[in-house]
C-alpha positions in Angstrom: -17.9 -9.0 -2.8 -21.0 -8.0 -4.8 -24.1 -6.6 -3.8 -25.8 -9.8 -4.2 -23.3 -12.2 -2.3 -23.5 -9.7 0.4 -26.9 -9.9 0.9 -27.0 -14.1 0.3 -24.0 -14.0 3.4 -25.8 -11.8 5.5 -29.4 -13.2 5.4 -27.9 -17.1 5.2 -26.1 -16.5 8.3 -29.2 -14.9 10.2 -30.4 -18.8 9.0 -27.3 -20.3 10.3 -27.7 -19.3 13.4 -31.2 -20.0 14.1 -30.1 -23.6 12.9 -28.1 -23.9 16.0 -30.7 -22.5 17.9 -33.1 -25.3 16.8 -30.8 -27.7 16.8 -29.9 -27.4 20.8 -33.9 -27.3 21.4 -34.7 -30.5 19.1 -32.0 -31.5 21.7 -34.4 -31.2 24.5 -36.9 -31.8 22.0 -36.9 -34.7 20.2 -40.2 -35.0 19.2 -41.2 -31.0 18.2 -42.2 -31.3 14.0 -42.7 -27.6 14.3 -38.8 -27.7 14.9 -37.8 -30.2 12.6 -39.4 -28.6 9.9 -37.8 -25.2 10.8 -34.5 -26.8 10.5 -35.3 -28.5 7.2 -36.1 -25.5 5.7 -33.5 -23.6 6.8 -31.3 -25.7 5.3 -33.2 -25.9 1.8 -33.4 -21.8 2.2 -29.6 -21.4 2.5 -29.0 -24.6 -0.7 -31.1 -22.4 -3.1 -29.3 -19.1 -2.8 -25.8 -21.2 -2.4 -26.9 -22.6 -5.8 -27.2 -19.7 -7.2 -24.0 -17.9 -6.1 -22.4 -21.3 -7.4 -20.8 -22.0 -3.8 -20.7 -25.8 -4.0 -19.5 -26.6 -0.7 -22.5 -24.9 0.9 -25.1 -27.1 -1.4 -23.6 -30.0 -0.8 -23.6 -29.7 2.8 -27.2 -28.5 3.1 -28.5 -31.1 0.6 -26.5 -34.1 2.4 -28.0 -32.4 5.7 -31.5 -31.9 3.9 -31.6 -35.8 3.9 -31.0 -36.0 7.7 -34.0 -33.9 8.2 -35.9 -35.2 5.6 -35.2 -38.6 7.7 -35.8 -37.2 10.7 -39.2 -35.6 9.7 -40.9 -38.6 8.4 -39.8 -40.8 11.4 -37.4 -42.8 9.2 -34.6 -42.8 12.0 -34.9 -41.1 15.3 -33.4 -37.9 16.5 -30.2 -39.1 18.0 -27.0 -37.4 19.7 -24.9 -38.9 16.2 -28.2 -36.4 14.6 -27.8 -33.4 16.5 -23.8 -33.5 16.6 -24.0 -34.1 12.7 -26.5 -31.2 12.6 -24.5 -28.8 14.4 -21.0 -29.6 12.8 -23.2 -29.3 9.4 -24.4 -25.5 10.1 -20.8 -24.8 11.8 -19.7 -25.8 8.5 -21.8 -23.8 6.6 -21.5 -20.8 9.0 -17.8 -20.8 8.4 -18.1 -21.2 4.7 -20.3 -17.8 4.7 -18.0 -16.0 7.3 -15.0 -16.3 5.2 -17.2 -15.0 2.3 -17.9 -11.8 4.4 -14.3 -11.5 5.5 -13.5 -11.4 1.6 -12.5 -14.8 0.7 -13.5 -15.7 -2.9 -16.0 -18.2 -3.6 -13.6 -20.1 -5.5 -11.5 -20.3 -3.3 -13.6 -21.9 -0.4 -13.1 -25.4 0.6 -14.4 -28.3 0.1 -16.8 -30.4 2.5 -14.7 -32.3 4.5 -15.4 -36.5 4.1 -15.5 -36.6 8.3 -18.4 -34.2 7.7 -20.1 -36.4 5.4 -19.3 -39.3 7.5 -21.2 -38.3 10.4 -23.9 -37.2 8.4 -24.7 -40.8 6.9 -23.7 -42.2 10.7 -26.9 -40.0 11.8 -29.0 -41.2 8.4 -28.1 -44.8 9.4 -29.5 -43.6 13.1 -26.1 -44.6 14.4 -26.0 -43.5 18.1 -22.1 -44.0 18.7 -19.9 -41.2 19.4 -19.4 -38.8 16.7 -16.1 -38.7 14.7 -14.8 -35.1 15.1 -14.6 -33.0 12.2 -11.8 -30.5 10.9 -11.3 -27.3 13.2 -12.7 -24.1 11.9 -10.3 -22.6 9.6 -9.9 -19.4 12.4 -9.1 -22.1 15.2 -6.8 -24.3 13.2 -4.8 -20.8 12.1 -4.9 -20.2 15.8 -3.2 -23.4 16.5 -0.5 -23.3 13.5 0.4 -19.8 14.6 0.6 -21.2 18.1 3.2 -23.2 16.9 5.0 -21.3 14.4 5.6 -18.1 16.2 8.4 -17.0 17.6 7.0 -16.3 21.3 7.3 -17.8 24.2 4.7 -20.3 26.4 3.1 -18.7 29.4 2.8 -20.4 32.4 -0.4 -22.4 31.7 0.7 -23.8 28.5 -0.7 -21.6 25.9 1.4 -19.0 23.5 -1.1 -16.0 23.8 1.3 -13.9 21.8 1.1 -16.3 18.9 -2.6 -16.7 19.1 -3.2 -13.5 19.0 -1.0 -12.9 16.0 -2.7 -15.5 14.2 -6.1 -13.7 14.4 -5.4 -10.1 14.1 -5.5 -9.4 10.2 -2.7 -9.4 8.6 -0.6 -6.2 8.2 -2.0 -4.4 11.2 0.6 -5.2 13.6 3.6 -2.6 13.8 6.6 -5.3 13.2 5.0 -7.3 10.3 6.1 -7.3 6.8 4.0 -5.3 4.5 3.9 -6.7 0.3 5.1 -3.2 -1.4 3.4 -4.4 -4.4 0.2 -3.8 -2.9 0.8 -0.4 -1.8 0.6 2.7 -3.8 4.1 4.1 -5.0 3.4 7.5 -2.9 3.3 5.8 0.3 6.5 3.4 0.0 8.8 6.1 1.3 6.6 6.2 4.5 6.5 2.3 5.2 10.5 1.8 4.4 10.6 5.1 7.5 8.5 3.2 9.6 5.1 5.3 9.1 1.5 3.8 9.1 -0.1 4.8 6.1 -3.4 6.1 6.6 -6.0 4.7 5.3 -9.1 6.9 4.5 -12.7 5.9 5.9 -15.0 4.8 3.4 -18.1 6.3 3.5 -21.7 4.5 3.7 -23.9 5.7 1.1 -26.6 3.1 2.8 -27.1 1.7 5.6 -29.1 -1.6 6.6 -32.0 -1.6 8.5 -33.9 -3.8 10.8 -37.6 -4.5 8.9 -38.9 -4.6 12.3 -37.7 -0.8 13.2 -39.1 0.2 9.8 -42.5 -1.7 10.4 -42.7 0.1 14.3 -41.7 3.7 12.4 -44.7 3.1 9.5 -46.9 2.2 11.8 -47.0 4.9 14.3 -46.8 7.5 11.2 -50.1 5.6 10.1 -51.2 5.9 13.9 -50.6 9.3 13.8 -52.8 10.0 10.1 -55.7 8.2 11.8 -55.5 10.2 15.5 -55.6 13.4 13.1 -58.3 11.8 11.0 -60.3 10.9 14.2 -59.9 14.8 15.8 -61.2 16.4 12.3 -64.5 14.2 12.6 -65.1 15.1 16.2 -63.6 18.8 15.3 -66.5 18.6 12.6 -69.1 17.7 15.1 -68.2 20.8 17.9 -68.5 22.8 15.0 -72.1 22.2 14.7 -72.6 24.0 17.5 -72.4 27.6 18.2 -69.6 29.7 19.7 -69.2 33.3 20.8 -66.4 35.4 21.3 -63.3 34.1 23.0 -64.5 30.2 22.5 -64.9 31.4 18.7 -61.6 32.3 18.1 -60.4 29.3 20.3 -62.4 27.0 18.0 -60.7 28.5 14.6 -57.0 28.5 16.1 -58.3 24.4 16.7 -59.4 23.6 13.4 -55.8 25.7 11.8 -53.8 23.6 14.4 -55.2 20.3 13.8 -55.6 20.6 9.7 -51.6 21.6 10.2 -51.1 18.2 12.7 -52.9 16.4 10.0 -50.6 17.9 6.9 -47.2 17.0 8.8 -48.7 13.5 10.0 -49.4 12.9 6.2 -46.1 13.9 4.9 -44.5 11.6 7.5 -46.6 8.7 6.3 -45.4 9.9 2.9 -42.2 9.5 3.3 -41.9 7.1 6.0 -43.7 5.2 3.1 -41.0 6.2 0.3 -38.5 4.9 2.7 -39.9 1.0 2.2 -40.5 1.1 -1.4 -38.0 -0.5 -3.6 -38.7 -1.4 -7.4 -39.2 -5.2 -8.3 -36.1 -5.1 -10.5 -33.7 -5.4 -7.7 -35.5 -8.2 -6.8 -35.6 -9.9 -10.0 -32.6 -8.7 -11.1 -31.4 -12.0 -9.2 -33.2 -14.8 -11.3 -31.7 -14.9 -14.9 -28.2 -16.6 -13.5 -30.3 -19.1 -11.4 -32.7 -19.7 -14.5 -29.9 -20.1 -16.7 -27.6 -22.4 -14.4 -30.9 -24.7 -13.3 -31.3 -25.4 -17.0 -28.4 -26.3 -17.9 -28.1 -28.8 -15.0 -31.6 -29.9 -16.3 -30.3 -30.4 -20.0 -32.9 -27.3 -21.2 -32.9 -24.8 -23.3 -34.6 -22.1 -21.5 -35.1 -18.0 -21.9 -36.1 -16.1 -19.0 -38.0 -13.1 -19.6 -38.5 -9.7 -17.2 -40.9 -7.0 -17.2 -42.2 -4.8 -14.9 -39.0 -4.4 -13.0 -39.6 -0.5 -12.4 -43.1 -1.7 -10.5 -42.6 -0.2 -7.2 -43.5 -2.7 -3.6 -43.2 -2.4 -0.3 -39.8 -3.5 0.6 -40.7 -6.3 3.8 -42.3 -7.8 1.0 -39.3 -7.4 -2.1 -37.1 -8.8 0.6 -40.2 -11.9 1.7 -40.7 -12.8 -1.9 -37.2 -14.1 -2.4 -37.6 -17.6 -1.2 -41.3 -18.3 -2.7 -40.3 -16.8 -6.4 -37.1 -18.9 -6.4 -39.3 -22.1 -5.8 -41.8 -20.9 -8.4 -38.8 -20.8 -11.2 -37.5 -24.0 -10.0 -40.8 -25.7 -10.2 -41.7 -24.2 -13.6 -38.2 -25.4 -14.6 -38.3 -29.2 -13.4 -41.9 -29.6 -13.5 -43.2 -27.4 -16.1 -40.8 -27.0 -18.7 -40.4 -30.3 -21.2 -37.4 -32.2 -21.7 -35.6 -31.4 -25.3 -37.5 -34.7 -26.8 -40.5 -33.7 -24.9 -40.4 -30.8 -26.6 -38.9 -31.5 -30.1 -42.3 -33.8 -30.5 -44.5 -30.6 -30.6 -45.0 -27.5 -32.3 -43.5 -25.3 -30.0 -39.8 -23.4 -30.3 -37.2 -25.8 -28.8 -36.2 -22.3 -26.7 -39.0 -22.6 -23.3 -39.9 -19.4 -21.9 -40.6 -18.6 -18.5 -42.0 -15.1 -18.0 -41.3 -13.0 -15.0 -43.5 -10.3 -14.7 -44.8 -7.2 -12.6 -47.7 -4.4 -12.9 -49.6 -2.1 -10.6 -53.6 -2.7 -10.9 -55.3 -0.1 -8.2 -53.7 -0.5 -4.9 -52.6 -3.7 -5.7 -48.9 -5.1 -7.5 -49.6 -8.0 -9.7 -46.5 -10.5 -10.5 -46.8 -13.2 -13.0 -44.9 -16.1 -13.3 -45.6 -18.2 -16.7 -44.2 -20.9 -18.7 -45.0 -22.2 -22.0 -44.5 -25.7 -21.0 -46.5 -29.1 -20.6 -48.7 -27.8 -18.5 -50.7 -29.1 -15.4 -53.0 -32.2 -15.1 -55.9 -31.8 -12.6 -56.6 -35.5 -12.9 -52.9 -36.5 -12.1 -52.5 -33.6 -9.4 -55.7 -35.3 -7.6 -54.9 -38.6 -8.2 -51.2 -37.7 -6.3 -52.9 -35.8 -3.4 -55.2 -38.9 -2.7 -52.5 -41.0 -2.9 -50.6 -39.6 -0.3 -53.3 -39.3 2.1 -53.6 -35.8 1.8 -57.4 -35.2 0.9 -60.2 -37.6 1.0 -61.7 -39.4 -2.3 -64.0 -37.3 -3.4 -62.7 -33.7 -2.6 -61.2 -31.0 -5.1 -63.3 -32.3 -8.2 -63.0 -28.7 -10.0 -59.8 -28.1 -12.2 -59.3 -24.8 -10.0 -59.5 -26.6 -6.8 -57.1 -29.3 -8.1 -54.4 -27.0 -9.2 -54.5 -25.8 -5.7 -53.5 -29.4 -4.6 -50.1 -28.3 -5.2 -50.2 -25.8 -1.9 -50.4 -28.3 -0.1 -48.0 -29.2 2.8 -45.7 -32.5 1.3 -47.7 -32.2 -1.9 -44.8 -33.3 -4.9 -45.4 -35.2 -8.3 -41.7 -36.1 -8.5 -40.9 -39.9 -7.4 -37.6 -39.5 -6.6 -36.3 -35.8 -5.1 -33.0 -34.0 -6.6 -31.3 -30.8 -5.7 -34.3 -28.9 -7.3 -37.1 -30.1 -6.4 -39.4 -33.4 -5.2 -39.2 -33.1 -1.6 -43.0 -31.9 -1.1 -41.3 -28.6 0.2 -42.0 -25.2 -1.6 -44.9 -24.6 -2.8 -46.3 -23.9 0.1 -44.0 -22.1 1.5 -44.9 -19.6 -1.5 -48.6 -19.6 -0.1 -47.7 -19.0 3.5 -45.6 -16.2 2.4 -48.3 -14.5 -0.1 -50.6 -14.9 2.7 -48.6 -13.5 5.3 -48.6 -10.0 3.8 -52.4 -9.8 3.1 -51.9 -11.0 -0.7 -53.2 -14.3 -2.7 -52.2 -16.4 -5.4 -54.1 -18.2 -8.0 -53.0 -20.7 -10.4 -54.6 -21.1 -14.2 -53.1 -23.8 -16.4 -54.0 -25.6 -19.6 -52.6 -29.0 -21.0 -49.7 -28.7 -23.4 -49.7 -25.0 -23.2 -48.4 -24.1 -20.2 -48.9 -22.6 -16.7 -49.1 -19.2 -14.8 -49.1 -18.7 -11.3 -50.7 -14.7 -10.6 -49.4 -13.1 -7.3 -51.8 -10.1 -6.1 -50.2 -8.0 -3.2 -50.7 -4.8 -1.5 -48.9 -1.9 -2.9 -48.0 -1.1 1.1 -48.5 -3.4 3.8 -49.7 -1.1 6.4 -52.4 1.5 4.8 -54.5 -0.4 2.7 -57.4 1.4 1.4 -60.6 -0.6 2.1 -64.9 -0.7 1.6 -66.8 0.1 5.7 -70.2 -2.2 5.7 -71.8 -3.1 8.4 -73.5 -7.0 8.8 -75.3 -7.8 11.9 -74.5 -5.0 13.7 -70.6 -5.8 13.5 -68.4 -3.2 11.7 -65.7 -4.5 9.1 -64.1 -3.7 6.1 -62.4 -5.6 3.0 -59.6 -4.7 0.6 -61.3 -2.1 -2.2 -58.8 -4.2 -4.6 -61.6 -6.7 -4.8 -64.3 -4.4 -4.4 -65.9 -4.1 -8.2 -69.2 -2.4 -7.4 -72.2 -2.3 -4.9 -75.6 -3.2 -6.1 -79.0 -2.9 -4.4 -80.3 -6.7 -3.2 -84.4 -7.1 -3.9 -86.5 -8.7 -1.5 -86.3 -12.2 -3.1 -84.1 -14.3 -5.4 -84.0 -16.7 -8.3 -82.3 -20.1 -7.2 -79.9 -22.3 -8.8 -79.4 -25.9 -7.2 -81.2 -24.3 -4.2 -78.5 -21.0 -3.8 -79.5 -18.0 -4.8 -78.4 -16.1 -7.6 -78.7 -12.4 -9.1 -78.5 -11.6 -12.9 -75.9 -8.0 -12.8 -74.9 -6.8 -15.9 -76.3 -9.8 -18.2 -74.6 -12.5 -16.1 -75.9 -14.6 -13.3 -73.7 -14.3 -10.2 -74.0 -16.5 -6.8 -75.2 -14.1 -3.6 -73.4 -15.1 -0.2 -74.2 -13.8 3.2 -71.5 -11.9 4.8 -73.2 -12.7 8.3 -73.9 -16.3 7.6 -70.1 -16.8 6.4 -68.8 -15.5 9.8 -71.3 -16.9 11.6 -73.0 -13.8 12.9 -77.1 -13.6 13.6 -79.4 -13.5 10.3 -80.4 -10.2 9.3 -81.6 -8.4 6.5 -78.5 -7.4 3.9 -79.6 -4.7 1.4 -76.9 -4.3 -0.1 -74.6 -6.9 -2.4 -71.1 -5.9 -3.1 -69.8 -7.3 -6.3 -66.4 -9.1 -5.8 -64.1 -8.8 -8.6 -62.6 -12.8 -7.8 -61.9 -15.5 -10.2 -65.0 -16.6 -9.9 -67.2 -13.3 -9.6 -69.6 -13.3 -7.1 -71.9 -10.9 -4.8 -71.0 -10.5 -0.9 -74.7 -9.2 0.5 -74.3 -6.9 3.9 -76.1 -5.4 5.4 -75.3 -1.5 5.2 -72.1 0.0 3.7 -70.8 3.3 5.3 -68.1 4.7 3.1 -64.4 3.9 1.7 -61.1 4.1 4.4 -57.4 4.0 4.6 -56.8 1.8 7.5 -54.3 1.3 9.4 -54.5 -3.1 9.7 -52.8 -4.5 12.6 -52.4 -8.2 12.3 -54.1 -11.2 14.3 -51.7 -12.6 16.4 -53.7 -14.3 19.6 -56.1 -15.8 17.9 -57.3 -17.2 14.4 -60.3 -16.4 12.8 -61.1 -17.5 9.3 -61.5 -14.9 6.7 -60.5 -12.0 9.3 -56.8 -11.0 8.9 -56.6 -8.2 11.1 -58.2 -5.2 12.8 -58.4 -1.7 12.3 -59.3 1.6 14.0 -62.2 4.3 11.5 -61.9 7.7 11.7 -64.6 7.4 14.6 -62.6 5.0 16.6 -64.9 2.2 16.6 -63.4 -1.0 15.7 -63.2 -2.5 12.5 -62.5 -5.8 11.8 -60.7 -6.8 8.3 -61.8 -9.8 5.9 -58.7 -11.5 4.2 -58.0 -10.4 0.8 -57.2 -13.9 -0.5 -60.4 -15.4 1.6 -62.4 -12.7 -0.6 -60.5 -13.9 -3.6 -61.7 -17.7 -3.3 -64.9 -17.2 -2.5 -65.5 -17.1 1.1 -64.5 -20.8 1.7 -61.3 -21.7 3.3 -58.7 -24.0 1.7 -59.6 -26.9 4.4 -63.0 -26.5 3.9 -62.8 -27.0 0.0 -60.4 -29.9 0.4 -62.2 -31.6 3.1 -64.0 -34.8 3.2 
C-alpha cells in the first residue's frame, strides 16, 4: 500500500468510527443538527478521498448515505430506527472496505456495495420505519463461519467449532501444520520448510513513526512556555540589576544572569527544534491533487491542466494535515463551478486547455497559498441574488462585489440546482473558512467575469509563536499579528471626514481611521497612535499607546467567544495580553454577521 492510501485508510477510519459514535447518540438524539451535520460530513470527508484513491464501493456508499443525511438534515424524513440501522450498516460497510485495505487487500479487488445495503438505505430515505433487512456479514465474520464449517475439527459442547474459528482468522501461513506456497518463498529457505523449520522472518524497521497532533501541540507549547518563563526572568533579572550589590550578593547576581542567559539558550533550541519537528513542505500536501484534478475532469468532460508551485514552502504540519479537506473542495469547486464546459469555452478566446493554479509562498511570518483558475469567473449579482433566495441574508445586505463573493462561505450557500458527486450540496465552502480560521489564518476571494477566480489563503508560518505588535487601548493590553502590521503613524488632534467617518491622507492616499476601543467596546479615550493595516482594503487601527513587538505564545479561546479576539497571551512582564484575530484585522474590524446582516 502506498504512502497515500495509507494515510486516506488511516484518517478515514478515525471518521468511521466517530460515525458510529454519532450515529448511537442521534439515537438518543433525534433532533441534535449539530450531530446530523457531523455525520453528513463525515461521510462527504471519507467520498472525496475515496474518489480520489478510485475506491468505488466506498463513494457509492457514502454518496447513497450522503442522501440519507442530506434528508435527514433538512427535515425531509425523520430520523428513524430503518435511518440509524441503514446508517450504521453504511459506515460498517465502509469500515470494512478500509480495514481490508490496511490488511493489504488491493483496491481492485474490494467488493462491491451490496443491493441489501442500498435497499435499506432508500427504506430509510422513504422514512420507512419497518424492520431493517439484514445485510451481508463482514467478510472476517462470514470467513469465520465458512471455516466453521469447513474444518476438520470437532464441535464443543456448546455448539461452536472454536478450532475452526480460530483457524479462519489467524493469517494464513502462521500455523505450524498449514501448507505453505513454495513459490512464494525464497529458494534458500525451501530446504528448511520441506524439514519442518519456520523461516525467520526479519523485523522491518520504522524509519517514522506517527504521531498524535495533540502530543505534538502539548510538547510546542510547553517549549514556547518555557522561552517566555526565561524571557520573563531576564526582564526582572534586568530590573535587580539596577540596583547595587556588594560582595558575596555580587557574585551571586553574575552566576544568575550566566545561569539564566544559559536556561534561556537551551529553552530556545528546544523551541527550535521542537518547531522543526512540525514543519513539513507543502509539496507532500499537494503532491496529492494532480490525480484528483485530472480524474474530476474527465468525469466532468474537461480539459484541464493543474499547475504546482511553491511545493518546497515550509508550514506547520497540524495545519498541512488540516488543509486537506478545505483545498480538495476549493479544486472541486473551481472545477465544476469555475472551469467552462468545452463549448463554453470554445466560444471565447481562451486555450481550450483550463488552468487551475496551485500555489505556495512565504511573505513575513506568514505562508500564502493560491488557488486560481482561468475560468468563467464569479457573478456578484447572481451570487446575491442566490443567497437572498435561500433566505440566507436579508434584501439589502452584501451590496459590494467583495462582500458578495463572500456569500459563498456561507453555511448551505450553492449555485448548482441539482447536487452530483462533486459538488451542489451547500457543503464545502465553508468548511474551508472554518478550517482557515481555526488556525489563526484568513482567506479572501478576488474574481473578475470571464477571466477567472483566485481564492488567497494567508496562514501562520507556526501556529503557536506568532510574532505580534503590544499597544495598549483603554487601559487594556493586546496585540495583533505583525503580518498585518504595515506601519505606525502619529494621529493629530482632528480629522477630515468622509460621509461623516474620519479619514487620514498617509502616503498620498486617503485611508478610513477606526477606534480600536470603540470596536471592542472599551471606554473612549484618546488614541495617539494609528497603526496602518496592510488589509484588502487598507485602513488605520488608532490605539492608544504601542509598547513594542513580541513572540507570543497564543493560547486559544475555548470558554467563551469574543469577536475579533482569538486568543490570549502572556508578555515578557506577565501581564496579560489579549490577541485580535488575524482574519478580523484582515476584513476590517467588522464581523462576517455583521456585514451580512439586515
Amino acid at each position: 500500500m502506498d504512502d497515500m492510501l495509507k494515510e486516506f485508510v488511516v484518517e478515514a477510519l478515525d471518521l468511521a468510527t466517530n460515525v458510529e459514535e454519532h450515529l448511537l447518540s442521534l439515537e438518543r438524539h433525534p433532533d441534535d443538527s449539530d450531530t446530523l451535520n457531523a455525520l453528513f460530513r463525515s461521510f462527504h470527508t471519507i467520498k472525496g478521498g475515496a474518489g480520489f484513491m478510485n475506491l468505488p464501493a466506498i463513494v457509492s456508499a457514502c454518496h447513497l448515505t450522503e442522501n440519507l443525511f442530506d434528508a435527514l438534515r433538512t427535515g425531509k424524513v425523520p430520523v428513524t430506527p430503518t435511518a440509524i440501522e441503514a446508517g450504521l450498516q453504511a459506515s460498517g460497510f465502509v469500515g470494512d472496505q478500509l480495514r481490508q485495505l490496511a490488511n493489504g487487500a488491493a483496491p481492485e479487488a474490494l467488493p462491491a456495495m451490496p443491493a441489501a445495503l442500498e435497499d435499506i438505505v432508500a427504506q430509510a430515505i422513504e422514512g420507512n420505519v419497518a424492520e431493517p433487512a439484514p445485510v451481508a456479514k463482514p467478510e472476517a465474520v462470514a470467513a469465520a463461519e465458512d471455516g466453521a464449517e469447513t474444518a476438520n475439527s470437532v464441535m464443543s459442547d456448546d455448539g461452536l467449532d472454536w478450532e475452526a474459528l480460530y483457524r479462519a482468522v489467524v493469517p494464513a501461513g502462521t500455523l505450524p501444520d498449514e501448507p505453505v506456497a513454495l513459490a512464494a518463498v525464497p529458494a534458500s529457505a525451501v530446504k528448511a520448510i520441506e524439514e519442518g523449520a519456520r523461516p525467520i522472518t526479519a523485523q522491518i524497521k520504522e524509519d517514522s513513526i506517527r504521531i498524535d497532533a495533540v502530543k505534538l501541540d502539548a510538547l510546542l507549547e510547553v517549549a514556547g512556555e518555557s522561552v517566555q518563563a526565561a524571557n520573563q526572568a531576564a526582564v526582572l533579572l534586568e530590573k535587580l540589576l539596577q540596583f547595587k550589590f556588594d560582595g558575596q550578593a555580587a557574585v551571586l547576581m553574575s552566576t544568575l544572569q550566566e545561569t539564566l542567559n544559559r536556561a534561556s539558550r537551551y529553552s530556545t533550541e528546544l523551541q527550535r527544534a521542537t518547531l522543526s519537528t512540525r514543519m513539513q513542505p507543502v509539496g507532500r500536501l499537494f503532491q496529492k491533487f494532480p490525480r484528483l484534478v485530472r480524474e474530476l475532469a474527465r468525469d466532468l468532460g474537461k480539459n484541464v491542466e493543474l499547475v504546482i508551485e511553491g511545493a518546497e514552502t515550509e508550514v506547520d504540519r497540524v495545519v498541512v494535515d488540516s488543509l486537506y479537506d478545505p483545498l480538495v473542495h476549493m479544486l472541486r469547486n473551481a472545477l465544476d463551478h469555475g472551469i467552462e464546459t468545452a463549448e463554453e469555452r470554445a466560444a471565447t478566446p481562451k486555450s481550450p486547455k483550463a488552468t487551475i493554479l496551485l500555489k505556495a509562498w512565504q511573505e513575513g511570518s506568514s505562508v500564502m497559498m493560491e488557488v486560481s483558475d482561468d475560468g468563467k469567473g464569479m457573478d456578484p449579482n447572481r451570487l446575491r441574488d442566490k443567497a437572498i433566495a435561500k433566505g440566507l441574508i436579508s434584501d439589502n445586505a452584501a451590496q459590494t462585489p467583495e462582500e458578495a463573493f463572500q456569500l459563498v462561505f456561507l453555511p448551505g450557500f450553492s449555485t448548482k440546482e441539482v447536487a452530483s458527486s462533486v459538488s451542489g450540496r451547500g457543503v464545502g465552502m465553508d468548511v474551508v473558512k472554518t478550517a482557515v480560521e481555526k488556525h489563526r489564518g484568513a482567506i479572501r476571494i478576488d474574481s473578475a467575469l470571464g477571466e477567472g477566480t483566485r481564492f488567497t489563503i494567508r496562514l501562520p508560518i507556526e501556529l503557536s509563536i506568532v510574532p505580534t505588535m503590544l499597544v495598549r487601548t483603554a487601559g487594556a493590553a493586546l496585540a495583533m499579528p505583525m503580518a498585518v502590521v504595515q506601519r505606525v503613524v502619529e494621529l493629530p488632534e482632528s480629522f477630515s471626514e468622509v460621509g461623516g467617518a474620519p479619514v487620514l491622507r498617509d502616503q498620498g492616499r486617503p485611508l478610513a481611521v477606526r477606534s480600536l476601543a470603540e470596536i471592542l467596546g472599551y471606554e473612549a479615550c484618546r488614541e495617539k497612535v494609528g497603526i496602518v493595516i496592510a488589509a484588502p482594503q487598507p485602513y488605520i487601527l488608532a490605539v492608544e499607546a504601542v509598547d513594542g513587538t513580541a513572540d507570543l505564545v497564543i493560547k486559544p479561546l475555548t470558554a467563551i467567544a469574543v469577536p475579533g479576539v482569538n486568543g490570549t497571551a502572556r508578555s515578557a512582564e506577565g501581564e496579560l495580553v489579549l490577541v485580535i484575530s488575524l482574519a478580523f484585522l484582515l476584513d476590517g474590524c467588522k464581523t462576517t454577521a455583521a456585514r451580512l446582516a439586515a
